[in-house]
C-alpha positions in Angstrom: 93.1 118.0 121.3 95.0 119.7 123.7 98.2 117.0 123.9 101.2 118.3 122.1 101.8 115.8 119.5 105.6 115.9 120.2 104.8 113.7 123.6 103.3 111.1 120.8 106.3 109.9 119.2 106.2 107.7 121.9 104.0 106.3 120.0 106.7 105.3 117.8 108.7 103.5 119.8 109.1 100.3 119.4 109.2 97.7 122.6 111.7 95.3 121.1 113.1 94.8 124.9 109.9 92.8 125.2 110.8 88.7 124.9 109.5 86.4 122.7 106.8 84.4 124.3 106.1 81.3 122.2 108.5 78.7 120.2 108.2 78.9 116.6 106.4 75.2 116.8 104.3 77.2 119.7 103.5 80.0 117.1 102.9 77.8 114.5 100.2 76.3 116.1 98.8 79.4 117.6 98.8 80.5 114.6 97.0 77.6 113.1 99.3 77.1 109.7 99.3 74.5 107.2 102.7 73.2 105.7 102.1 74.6 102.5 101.6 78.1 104.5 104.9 77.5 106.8 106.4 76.5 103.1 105.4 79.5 101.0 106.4 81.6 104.2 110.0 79.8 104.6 111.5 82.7 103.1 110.6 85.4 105.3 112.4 83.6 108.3 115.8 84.5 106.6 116.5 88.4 106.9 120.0 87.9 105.8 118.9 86.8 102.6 116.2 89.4 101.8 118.8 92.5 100.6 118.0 93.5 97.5 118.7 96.8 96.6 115.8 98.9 95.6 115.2 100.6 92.1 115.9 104.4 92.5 112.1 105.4 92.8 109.0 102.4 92.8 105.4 102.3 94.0 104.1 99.8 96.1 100.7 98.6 96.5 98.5 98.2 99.3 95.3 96.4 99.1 93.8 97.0 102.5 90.3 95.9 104.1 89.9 99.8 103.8 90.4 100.2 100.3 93.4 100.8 98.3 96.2 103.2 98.4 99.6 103.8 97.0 103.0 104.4 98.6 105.8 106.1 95.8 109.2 105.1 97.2 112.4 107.5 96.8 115.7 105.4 97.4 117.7 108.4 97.6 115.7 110.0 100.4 116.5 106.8 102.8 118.6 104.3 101.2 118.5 101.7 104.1 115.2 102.3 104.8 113.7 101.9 101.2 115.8 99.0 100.6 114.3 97.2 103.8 110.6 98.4 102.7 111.0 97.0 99.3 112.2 93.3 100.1 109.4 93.2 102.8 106.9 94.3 100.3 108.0 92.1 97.6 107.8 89.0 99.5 104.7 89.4 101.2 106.1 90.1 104.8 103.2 93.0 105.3 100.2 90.5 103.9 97.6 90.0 106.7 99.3 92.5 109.2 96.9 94.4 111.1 97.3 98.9 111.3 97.5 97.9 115.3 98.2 101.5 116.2 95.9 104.6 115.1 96.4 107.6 116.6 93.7 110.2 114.7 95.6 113.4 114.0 99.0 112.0 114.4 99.9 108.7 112.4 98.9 104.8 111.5 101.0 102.7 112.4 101.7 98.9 110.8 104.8 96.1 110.4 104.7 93.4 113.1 103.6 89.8 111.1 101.0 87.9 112.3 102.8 84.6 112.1 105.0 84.7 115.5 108.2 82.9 114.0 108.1 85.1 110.9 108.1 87.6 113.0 110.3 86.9 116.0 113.3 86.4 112.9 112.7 90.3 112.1 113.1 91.5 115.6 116.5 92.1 116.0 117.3 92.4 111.8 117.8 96.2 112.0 118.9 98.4 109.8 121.4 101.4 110.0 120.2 105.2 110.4 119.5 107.1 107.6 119.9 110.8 107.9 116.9 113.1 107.8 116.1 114.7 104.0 112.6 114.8 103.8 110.1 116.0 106.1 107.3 113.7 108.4 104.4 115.9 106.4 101.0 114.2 106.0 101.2 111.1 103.4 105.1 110.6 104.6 105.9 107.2 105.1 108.5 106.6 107.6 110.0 103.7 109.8 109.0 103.6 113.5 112.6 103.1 115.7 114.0 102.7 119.5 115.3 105.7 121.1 118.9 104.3 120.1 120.6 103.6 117.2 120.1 101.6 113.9 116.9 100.0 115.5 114.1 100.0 112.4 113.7 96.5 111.5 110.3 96.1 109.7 107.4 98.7 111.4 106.3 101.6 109.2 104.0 104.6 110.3 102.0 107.0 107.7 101.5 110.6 109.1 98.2 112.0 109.4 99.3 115.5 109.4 102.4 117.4 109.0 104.4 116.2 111.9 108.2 118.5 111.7 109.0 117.3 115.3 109.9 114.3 114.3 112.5 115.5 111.8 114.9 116.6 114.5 114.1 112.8 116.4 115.8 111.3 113.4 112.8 109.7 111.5 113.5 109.5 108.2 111.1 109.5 105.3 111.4 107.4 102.7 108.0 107.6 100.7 104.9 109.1 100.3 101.1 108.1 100.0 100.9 109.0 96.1 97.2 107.5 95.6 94.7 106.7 97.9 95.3 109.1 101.2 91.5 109.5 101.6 91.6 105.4 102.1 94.1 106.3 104.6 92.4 108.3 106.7 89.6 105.8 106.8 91.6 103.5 108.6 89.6 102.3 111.9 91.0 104.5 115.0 88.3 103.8 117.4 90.1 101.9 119.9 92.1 104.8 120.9 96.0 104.3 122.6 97.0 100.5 122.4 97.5 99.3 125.8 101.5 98.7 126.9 101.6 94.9 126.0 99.8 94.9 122.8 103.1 94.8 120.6 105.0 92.3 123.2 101.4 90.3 122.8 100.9 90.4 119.5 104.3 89.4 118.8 104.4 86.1 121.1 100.5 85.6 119.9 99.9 86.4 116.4 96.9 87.6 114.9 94.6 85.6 116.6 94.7 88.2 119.7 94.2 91.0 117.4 91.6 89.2 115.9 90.0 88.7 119.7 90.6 91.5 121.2 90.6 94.1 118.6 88.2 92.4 115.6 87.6 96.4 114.5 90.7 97.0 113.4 91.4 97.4 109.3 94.7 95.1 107.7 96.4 94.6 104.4 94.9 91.9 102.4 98.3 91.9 100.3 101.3 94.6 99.0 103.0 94.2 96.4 105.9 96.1 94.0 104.0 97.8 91.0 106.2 97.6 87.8 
């Protein structure tokens, strides 16, 4: 491939400019839930109460329509960041999300919810920056950001390959792939660069436009904290 992969971390970028396109009672529907779904998923629309501090090291589990694999968290690598990843995992924020960005060679990329008002909550709950201690090598987990500051909120990319250059961009690790990398790398890629709307798209519409327009690609069946 004859693309530097330092032009891709555009692929990181996340379009939180773009507005939300449906009311929650709009994305319920869309999204076709059930009142003991919107019940058991109450929860999630309340960022400010979802700050638990992490333990200093935990694994997290990701059973995925590709198989299984194993993400070993390091709280002192990126406090804010493995604080945020935890209290997603723990209460199920990840379940059902699709891997809507696979760039082969680079990263996979994952962390927008298919329920629309679950997810329209997260868009503007950011966390702050947290400086740069580990390296983006292959298997390091990292959150996706703006080109600004304190703009993660809730997407998370897994490198592919040993990607240094985006050290000095200020993505910080805060895990690695422990078990299961070969699952990984299994992760469907065949649709190649998403087109510009699919985050704004998928946000307003859910899963079901995944589901349409992309039925190919692998998701997580459900993550969860491993004691």
């Amino acid at each position: 491939m004859s693309r530097s992969f330092s032009t891709l971390s555009i692929a990181l970028v996340l379009l939180a400019a773009v507005p939300a396109a449906a009311s929650a009672q709009a994305a319920g529907k869309a999204t076709g839930q059930t009142g003991g779904t919107l019940a058991k998923t109450a929860k999630l629309r309340s960022p400010a109460n979802l700050k638990e501090q992490a333990p200093a090291t935990y694994k997290a589990r990701f059973d995925t329509s590709a198989g299984v694999f194993v993400i070993e968290v390091h709280r002192d690598w990126a406090p804010h960041g493995a604080d945020r990843f935890y209290n997603l995992v723990k209460n199920g924020f990840y379940d059902d999300c699709r891997f809507f960005r696979v760039m082969p060679g680079f990263m996979v990329q994952f962390g927008i919810n298919g329920i629309p008002s679950i997810q329209s909550a997260w868009n503007n709950a950011n966390i702050p920056d947290d400086p740069v201690k580990e390296t983006n090598k292959r298997g390091a987990v990292t959150f996706a950001m703006a080109p600004v500051p304190n703009s993660r909120s809730t997407q998370v990319f897994i490198n592919f390959r040993n990607n240094a250059g985006l050290d000095k961009q200020g993505f910080a690790p805060f895990g690695t792939v422990m078990e299961g990398m070969d699952v990984v790398d299994k992760i469907y890629g065949g649709y190649g660069e998403n087109p510009p709307d699919l985050q704004g798209r998928l946000k307003a519409e859910g899963n079901r436009y995944l589901t349409k327009e992309f039925p190919k690609l692998d998701y997580i069946k459900k993550a969860t904290i491993e004691q």
